[in-house]
MARRONU-685672 format. One record per residue: x, y, z of N, C-alpha, C in turn; residue in three letters. Coordinates in steps of 0.001 Angstrom, whole numbers, padded with zeros to 6 digits, always signed. Layout:
N
XYZXYZXYZALA/...
This chain:
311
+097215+022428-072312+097626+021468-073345+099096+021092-073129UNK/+099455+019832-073011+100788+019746-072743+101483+019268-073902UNK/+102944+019390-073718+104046+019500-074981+103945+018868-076116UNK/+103036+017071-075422+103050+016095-076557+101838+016954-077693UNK/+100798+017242-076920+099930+017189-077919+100056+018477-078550UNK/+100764+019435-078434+101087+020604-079197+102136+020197-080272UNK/+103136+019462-080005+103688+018913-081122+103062+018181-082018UNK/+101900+017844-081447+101707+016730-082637+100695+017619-083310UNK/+099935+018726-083102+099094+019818-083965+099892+020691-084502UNK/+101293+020604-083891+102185+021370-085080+102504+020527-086292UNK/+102854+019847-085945+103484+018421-087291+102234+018555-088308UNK/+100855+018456-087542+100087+017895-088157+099729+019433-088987UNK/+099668+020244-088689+099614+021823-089396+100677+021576-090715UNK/+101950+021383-089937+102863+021429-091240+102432+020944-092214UNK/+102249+019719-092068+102123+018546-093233+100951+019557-093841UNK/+099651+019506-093601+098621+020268-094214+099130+021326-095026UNK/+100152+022173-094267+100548+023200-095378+101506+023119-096610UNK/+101782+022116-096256+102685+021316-097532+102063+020729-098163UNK/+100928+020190-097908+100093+018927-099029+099241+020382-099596UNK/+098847+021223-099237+098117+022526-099785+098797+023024-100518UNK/+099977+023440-100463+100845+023411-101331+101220+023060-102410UNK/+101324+021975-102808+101748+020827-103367+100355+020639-104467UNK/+099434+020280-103758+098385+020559-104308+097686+021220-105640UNK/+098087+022745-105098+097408+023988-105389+098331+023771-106665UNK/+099287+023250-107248+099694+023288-108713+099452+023104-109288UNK/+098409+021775-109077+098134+020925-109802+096108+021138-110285UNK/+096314+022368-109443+094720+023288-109176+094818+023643-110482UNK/+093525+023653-111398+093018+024909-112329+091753+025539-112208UNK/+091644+027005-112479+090756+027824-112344+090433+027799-114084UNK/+088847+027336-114170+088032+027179-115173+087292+027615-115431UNK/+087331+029113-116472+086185+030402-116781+085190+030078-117984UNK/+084629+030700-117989+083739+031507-119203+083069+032328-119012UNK/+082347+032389-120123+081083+033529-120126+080120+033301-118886UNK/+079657+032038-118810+078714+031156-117979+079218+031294-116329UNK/+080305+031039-116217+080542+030713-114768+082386+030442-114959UNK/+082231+029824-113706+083912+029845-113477+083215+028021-112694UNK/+084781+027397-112431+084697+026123-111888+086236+025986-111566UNK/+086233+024970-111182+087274+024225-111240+088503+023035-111700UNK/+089475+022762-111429+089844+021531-112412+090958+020940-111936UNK/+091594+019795-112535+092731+018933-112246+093489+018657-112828UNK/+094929+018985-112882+095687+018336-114470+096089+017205-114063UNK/+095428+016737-115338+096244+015375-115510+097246+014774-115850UNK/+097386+015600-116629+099030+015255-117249+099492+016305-117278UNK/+101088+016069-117504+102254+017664-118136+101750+018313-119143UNK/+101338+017036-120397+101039+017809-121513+100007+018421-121796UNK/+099002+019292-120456+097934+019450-120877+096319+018648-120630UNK/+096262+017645-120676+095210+017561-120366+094576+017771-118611UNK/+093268+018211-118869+092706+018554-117501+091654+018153-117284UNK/+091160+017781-116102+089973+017006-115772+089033+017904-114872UNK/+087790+018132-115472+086524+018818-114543+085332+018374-114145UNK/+084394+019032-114158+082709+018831-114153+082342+018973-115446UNK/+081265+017929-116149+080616+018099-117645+080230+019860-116953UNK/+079367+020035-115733+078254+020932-115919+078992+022607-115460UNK/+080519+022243-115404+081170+023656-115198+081358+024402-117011UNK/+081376+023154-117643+081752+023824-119276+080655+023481-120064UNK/+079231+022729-119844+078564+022711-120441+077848+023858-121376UNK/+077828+024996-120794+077287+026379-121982+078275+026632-123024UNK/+077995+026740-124058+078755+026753-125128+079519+028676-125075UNK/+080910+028230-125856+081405+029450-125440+082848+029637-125315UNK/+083719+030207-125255+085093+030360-124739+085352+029774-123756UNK/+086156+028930-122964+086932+028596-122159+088444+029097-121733UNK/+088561+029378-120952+090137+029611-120256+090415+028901-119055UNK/+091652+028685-119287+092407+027671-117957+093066+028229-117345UNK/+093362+028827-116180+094605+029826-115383+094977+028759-113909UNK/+096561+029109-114322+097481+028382-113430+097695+028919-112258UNK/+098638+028351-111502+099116+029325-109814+099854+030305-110678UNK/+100819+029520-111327+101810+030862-111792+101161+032037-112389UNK/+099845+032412-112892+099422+032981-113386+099410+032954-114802UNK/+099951+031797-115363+099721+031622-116962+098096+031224-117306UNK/+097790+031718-118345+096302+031742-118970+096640+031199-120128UNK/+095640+029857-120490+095586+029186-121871+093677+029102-122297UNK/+093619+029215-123592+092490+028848-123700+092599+027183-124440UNK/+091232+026638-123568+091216+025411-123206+090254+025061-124112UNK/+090171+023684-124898+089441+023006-125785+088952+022298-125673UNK/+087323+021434-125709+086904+019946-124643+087383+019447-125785UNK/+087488+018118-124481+088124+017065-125518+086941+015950-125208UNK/+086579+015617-124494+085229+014993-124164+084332+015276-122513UNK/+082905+015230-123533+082260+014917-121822+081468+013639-121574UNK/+081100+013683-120358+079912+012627-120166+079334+012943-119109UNK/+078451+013529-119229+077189+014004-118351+076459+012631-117306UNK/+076857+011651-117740+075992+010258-117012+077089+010404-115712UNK/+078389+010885-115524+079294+011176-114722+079629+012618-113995UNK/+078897+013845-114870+079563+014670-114827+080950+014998-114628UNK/+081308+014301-115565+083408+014793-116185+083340+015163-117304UNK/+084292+016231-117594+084648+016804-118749+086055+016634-119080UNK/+086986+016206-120220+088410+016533-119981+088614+017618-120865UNK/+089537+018732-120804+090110+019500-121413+091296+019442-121694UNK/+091942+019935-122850+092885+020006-123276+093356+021791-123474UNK/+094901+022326-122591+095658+023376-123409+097009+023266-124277UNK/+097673+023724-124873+098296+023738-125118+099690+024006-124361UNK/+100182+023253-123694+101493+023792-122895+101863+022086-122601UNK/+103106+022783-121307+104096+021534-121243+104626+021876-119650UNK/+105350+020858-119483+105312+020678-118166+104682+021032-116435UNK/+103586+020816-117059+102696+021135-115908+102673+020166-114715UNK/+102584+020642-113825+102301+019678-112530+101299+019019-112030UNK/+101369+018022-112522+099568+017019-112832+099574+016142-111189UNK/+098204+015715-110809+097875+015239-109646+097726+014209-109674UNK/+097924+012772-109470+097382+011403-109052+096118+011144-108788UNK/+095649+010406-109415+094256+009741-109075+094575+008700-107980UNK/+093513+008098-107282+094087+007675-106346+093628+006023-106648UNK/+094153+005023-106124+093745+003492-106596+092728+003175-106163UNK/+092055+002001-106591+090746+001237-105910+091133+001111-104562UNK/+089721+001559-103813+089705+001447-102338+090425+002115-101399UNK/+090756+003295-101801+092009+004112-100885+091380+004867-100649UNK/+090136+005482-100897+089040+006213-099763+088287+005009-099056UNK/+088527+006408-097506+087812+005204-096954+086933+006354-095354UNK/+086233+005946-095143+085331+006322-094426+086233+006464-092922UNK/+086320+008239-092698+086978+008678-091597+088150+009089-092091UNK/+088226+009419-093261+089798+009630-093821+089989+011383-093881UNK/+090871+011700-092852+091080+013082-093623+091083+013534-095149UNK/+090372+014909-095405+091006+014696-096581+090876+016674-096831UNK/+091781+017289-097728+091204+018597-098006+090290+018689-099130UNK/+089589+019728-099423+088872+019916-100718+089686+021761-101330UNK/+090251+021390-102741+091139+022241-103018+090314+023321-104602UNK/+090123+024723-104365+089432+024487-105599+089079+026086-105793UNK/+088132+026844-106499+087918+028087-106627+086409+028670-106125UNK/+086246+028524-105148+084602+028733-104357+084085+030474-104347UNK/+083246+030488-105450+082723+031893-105504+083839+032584-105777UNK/+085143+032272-106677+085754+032848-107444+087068+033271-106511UNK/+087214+033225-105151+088187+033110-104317+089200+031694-104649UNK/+090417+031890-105677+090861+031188-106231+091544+030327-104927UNK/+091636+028707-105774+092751+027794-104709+092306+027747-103252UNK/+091286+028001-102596+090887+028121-101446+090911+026447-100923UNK/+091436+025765-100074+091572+025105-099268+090726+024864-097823UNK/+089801+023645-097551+089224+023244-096365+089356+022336-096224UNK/+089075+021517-095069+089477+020431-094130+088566+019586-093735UNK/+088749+018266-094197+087228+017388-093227+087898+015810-093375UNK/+086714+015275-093327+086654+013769-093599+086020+013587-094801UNK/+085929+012323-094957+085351+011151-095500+083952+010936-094586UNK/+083004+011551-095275+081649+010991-093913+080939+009807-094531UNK/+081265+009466-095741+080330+008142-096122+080983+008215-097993UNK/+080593+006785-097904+081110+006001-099515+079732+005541-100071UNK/+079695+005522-101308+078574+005187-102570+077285+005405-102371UNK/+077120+007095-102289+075775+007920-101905+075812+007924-103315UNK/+074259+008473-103626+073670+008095-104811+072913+009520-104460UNK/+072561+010480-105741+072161+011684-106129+071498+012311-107426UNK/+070006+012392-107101+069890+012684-108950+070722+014418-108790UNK/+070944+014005-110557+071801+015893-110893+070596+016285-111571UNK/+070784+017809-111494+069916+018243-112339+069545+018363-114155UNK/+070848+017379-114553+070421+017522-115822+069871+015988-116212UNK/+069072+015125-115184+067871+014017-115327+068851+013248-114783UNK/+070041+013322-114880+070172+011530-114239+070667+011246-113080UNK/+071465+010121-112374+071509+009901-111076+072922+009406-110881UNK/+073866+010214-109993+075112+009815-110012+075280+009363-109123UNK/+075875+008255-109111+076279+006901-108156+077436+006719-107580UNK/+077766+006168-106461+078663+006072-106080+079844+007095-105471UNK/+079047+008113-105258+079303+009221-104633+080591+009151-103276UNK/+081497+009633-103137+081817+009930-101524+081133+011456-101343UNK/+081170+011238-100258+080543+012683-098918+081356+013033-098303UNK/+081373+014238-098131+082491+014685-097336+081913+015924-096675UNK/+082528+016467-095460+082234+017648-094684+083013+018590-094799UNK/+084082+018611-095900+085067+019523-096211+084260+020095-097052UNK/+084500+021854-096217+083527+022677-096801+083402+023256-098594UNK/+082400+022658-099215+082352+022666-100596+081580+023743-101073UNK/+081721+024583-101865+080830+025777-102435+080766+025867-104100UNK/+079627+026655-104664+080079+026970-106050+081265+027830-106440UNK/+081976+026681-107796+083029+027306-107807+084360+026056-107573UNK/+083806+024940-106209+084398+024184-106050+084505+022933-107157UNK/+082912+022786-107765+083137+021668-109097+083904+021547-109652UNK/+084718+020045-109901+085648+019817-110532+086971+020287-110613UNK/+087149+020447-108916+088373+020482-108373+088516+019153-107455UNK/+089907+019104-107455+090473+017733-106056+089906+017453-104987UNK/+089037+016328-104132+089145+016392-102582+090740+015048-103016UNK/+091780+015477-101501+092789+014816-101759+092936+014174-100392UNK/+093679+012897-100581+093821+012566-098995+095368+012866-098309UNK/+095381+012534-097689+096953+012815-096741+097996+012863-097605UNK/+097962+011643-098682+099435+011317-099352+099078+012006-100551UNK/+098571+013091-100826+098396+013695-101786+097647+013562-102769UNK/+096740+012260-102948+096303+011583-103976+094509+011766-104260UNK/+094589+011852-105509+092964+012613-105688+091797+011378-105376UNK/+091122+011607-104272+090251+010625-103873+088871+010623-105032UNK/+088643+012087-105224+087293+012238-105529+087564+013859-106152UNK/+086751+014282-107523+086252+015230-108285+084966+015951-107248UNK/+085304+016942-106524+083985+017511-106481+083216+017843-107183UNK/+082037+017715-106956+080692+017611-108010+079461+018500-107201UNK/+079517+018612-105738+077660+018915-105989+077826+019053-104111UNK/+077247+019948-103658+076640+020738-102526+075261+020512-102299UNK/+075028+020176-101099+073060+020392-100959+072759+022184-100213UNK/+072484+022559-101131+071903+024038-100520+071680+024255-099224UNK/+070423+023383-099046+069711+023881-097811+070396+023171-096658UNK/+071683+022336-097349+072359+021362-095524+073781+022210-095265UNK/+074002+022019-094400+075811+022280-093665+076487+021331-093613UNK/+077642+020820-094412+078459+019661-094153+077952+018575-094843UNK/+077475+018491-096410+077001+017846-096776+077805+018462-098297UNK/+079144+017473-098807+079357+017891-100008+079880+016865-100705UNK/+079809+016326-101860+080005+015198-102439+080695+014764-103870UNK/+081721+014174-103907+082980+013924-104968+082444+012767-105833UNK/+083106+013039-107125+082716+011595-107592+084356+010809-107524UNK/+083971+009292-107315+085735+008410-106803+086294+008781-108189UNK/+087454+008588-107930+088761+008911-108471+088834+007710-109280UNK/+088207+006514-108781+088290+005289-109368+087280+005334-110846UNK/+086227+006251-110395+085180+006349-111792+086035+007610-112781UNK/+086741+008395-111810+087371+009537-113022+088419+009109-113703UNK/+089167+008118-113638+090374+007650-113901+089815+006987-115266UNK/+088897+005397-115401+088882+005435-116779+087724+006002-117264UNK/+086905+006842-116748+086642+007670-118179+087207+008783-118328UNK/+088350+009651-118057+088841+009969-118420+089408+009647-119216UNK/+090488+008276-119465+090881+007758-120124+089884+007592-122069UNK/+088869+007275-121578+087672+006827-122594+087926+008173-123135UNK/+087446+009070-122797+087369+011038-123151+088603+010850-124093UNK/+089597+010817-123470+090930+011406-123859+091530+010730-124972UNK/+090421+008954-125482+090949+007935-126670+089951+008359-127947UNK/+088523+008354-127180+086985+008226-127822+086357+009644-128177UNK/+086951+010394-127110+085908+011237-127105+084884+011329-126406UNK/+083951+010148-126014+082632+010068-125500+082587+008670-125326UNK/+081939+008286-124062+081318+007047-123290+080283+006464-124079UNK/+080522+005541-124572+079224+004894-125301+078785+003905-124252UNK/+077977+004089-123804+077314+002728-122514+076780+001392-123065UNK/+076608+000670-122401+075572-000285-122902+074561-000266-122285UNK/+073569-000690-122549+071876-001068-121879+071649-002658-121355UNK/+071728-002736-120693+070998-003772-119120+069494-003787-119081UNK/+069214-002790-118617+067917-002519-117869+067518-002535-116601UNK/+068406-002156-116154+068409-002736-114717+068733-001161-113429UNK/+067670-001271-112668+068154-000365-111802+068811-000919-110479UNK/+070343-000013-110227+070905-001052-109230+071684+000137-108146UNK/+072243-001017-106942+072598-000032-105727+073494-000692-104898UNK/+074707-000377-104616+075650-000974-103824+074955-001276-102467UNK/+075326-002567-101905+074886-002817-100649+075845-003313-099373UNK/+076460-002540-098374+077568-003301-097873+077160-004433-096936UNK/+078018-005254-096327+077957-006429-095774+079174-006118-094624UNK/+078846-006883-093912+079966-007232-093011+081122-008488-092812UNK/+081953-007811-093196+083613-008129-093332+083591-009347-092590UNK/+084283-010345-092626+084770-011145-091403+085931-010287-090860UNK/+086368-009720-091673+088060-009096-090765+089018-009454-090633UNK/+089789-009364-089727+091138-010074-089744+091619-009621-088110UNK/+092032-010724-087474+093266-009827-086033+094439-009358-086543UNK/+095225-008877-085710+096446-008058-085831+097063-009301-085399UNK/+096677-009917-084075+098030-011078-083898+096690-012211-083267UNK/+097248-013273-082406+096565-013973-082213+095456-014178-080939UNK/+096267-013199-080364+095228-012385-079394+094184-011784-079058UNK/+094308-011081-080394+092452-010159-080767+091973-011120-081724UNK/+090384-010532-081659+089176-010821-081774+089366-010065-083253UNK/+089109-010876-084292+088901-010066-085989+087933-008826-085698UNK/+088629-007856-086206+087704-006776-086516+086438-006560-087803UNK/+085432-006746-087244+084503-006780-088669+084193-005269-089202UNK/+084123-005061-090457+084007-003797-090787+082825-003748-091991UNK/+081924-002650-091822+080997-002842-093090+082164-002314-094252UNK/+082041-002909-095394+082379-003203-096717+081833-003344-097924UNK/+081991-002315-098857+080684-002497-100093+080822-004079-100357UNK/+079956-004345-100601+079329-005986-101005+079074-006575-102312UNK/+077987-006200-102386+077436-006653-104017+076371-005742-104275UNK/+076035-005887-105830+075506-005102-106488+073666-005443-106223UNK/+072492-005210-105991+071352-005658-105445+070887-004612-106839UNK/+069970-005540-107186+069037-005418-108186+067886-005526-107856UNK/+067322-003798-108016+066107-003149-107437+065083-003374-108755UNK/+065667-003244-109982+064467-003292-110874+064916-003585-112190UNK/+064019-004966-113253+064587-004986-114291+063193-004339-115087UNK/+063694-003803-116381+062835-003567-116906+062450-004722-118078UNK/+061051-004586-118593+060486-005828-119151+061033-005350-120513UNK/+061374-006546-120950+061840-006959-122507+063281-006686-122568UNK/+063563-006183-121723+065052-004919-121512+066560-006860-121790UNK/+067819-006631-122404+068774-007292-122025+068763-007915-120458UNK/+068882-007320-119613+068083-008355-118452+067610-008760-118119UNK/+066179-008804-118211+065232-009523-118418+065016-010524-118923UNK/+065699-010300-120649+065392-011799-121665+067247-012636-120362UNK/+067874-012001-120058+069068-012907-119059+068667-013682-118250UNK/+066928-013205-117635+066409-013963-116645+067007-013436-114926UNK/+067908-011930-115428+067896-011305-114148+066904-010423-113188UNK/+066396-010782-111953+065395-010372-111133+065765-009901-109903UNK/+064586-008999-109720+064665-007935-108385+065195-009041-107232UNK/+065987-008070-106658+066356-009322-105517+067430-009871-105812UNK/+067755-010276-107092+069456-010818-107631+070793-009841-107051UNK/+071281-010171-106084+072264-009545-105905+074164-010308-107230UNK/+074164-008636-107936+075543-009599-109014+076384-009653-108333UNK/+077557-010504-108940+078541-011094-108194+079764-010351-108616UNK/+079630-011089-110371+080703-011143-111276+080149-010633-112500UNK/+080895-009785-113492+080686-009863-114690+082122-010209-115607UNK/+082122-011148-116256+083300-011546-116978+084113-012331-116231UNK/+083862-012315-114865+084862-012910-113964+085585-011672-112814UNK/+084755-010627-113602+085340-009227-112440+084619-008984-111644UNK/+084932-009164-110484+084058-008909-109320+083301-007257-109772UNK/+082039-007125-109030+081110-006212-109053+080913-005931-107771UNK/+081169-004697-107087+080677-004502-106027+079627-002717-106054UNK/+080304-001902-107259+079177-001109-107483+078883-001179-109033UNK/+077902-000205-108950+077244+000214-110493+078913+001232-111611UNK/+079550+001569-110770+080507+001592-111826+081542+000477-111913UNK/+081830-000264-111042+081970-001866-111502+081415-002442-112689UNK/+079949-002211-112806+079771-002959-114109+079611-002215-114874UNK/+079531-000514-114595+079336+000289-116077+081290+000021-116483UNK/+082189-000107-115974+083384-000007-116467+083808-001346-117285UNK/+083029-002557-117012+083352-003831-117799+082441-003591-118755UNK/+081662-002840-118864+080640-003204-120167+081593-002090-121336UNK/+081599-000787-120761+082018+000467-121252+083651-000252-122378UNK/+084652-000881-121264+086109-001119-121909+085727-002563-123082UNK/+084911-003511-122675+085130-005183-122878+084019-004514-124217UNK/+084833-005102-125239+083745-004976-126354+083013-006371-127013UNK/+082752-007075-126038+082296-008524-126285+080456-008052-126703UNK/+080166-008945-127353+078592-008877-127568+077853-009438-126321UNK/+078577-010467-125996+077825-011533-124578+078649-011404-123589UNK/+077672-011265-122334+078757-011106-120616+078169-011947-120165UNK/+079189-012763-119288+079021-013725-118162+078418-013030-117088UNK/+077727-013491-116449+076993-012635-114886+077334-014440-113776UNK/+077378-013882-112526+077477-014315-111987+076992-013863-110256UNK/+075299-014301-110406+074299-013785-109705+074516-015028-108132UNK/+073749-013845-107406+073631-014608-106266+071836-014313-105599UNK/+071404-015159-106176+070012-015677-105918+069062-016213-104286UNK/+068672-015637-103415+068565-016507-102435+069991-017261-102075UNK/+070353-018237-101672+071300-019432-101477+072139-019834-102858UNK/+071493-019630-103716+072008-020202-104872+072454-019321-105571UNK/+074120-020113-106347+074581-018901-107064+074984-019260-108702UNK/+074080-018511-108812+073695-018526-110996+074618-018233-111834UNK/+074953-018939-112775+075417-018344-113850+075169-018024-115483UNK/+075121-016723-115581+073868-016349-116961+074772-015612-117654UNK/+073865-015302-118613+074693-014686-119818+073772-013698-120145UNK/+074390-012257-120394+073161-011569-121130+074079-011141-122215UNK/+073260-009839-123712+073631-009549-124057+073175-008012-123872UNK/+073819-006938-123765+073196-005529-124011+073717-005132-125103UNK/+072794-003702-125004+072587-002777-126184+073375-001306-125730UNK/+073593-001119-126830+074386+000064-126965+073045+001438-126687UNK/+073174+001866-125710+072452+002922-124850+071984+003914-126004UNK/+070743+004910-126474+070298+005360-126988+071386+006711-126938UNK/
């Protein structure tokens, strides 16, 4: 191995042990009677972000820091259609983590997964980004969307701790392991934990609306862009639009006149490219009627539905 490339696996070590670092403060270890998990602070003052299904058994909670301070922790809301929980302790200046912005995961991205696996606190592993908006039923009936995947090794214990990328920033909430695979572990985006967290931390609880509609991100290919005038645009697959697999009869979409095959565009005028795209305009916008803005075959529609406030 010659000089260059040993320097550059040293640099690249460092940095890792500094972003692990850095990190691990912003780590919480999340007990009870039930199990242990993981978590994220969000803020100085206390609030913390997990898995609904690490605190779902009713019961005592405790929160323990690096420093070794122990608080007992209070929900402040969940939502199981996400699996997030936020908690609240009582303290102050804590070292809270960044969520990370729309589109800053991205497929091939280093990233660590930081968290408490089988009770070996703060444990740290290493991978990528192996794929964006995998879709998963959970075991408590429903189907979480919009998933990243990752090969950074995830275990129980890890739920509802950080995967983070290079610049420190929380890409994705780990959520969920497949048993029987190797290298198969999966976050929910940072982009879906950010406002409902927010929702948790105003409301209490996600009130949804009803559509009727079963739906699934579909990517497309980019036109791209060159670097100068020399190259050839690089095309890249890119989530696309929202493809509508199924409306149900009588359902708010239906009486909209939306059909299998409708790929959405727009709702309100906000682009839609996944299913939390439009669960987040329905969830914040408290309008009775939404603009849709479908793309039909060749032709592109504009409808109106109204939904219902989810059972």
């Amino acid at each position: 191995m010659n000089s260059g490339s040993t320097s550059l696996l040293s640099s690249l070590s460092r940095e890792l042990e500094t972003l692990s670092e850095t990190v691990a403060l912003g780590v919480v270890s999340v007990s009870h009677a039930a199990g242990h998990g993981s978590g994220v602070v969000l803020t100085p003052d206390g609030y913390l972000l997990t898995n609904d299904h690490v605190i779902q058994h009713p019961g005592r909670i405790q929160a323990s820091f690096m420093n070794g301070s122990t608080y007992p922790a209070t929900v402040v809301g969940r939502d199981p259609q996400t699996d997030l929980a936020v908690l609240h302790v009582t303290a102050s200046g804590l070292q809270s983590l960044t969520l990370a912005a729309d589109h800053e995961a991205c497929v091939g991205q280093l990233v660590i997964a930081v968290g408490n696996p089988l009770g070996f606190e703060r444990s740290v592993t290493l991978g990528l980004i192996s794929a964006l908006y995998r879709r998963m039923p959970h075991p408590n009936g429903t189907t979480l969307e919009g998933l990243i995947q990752t090969d950074a090794s995830i275990n129980p214990g890890n739920s509802g701790g950080p995967l983070v990328n290079a610049e420190g920033h929380v890409v994705g909430i780990n959520t969920a392991v497949l048993p029987f695979a190797q290298g198969l572990g999966f976050a929910i985006p940072a982009t879906t934990a950010n406002w409902v967290a927010s929702v948790l931390i105003s409301k209490g609880q996600v009130r949804r609306r009803y559509l009727g509609i079963v739906a699934r991100s579909v990517e497309v290919l980019s036109a791209g862009h060159a670097q100068d005038k020399s190259e050839q645009p690089r095309k890249t697959m890119v989530p696309g639009r929202l493809l509508i697999e199924k409306v149900a009869d009588g359902s708010p979409a239906a009486h909209a006149d939306l059909r299998r095959g409708d790929l959405l565009i727009e709702i309100n005028s906000h682009q839609v490219h996944t299913v939390d795209d439009l669960q987040k305009v329905l969830v914040l916008n408290g309008a009775n009627e939404f603009g849709l803005k479908v793309l039909r075959g060749k032709a592109e529609l504009n409808l109106k539905v109204q939904p219902r406030h989810a059972a």
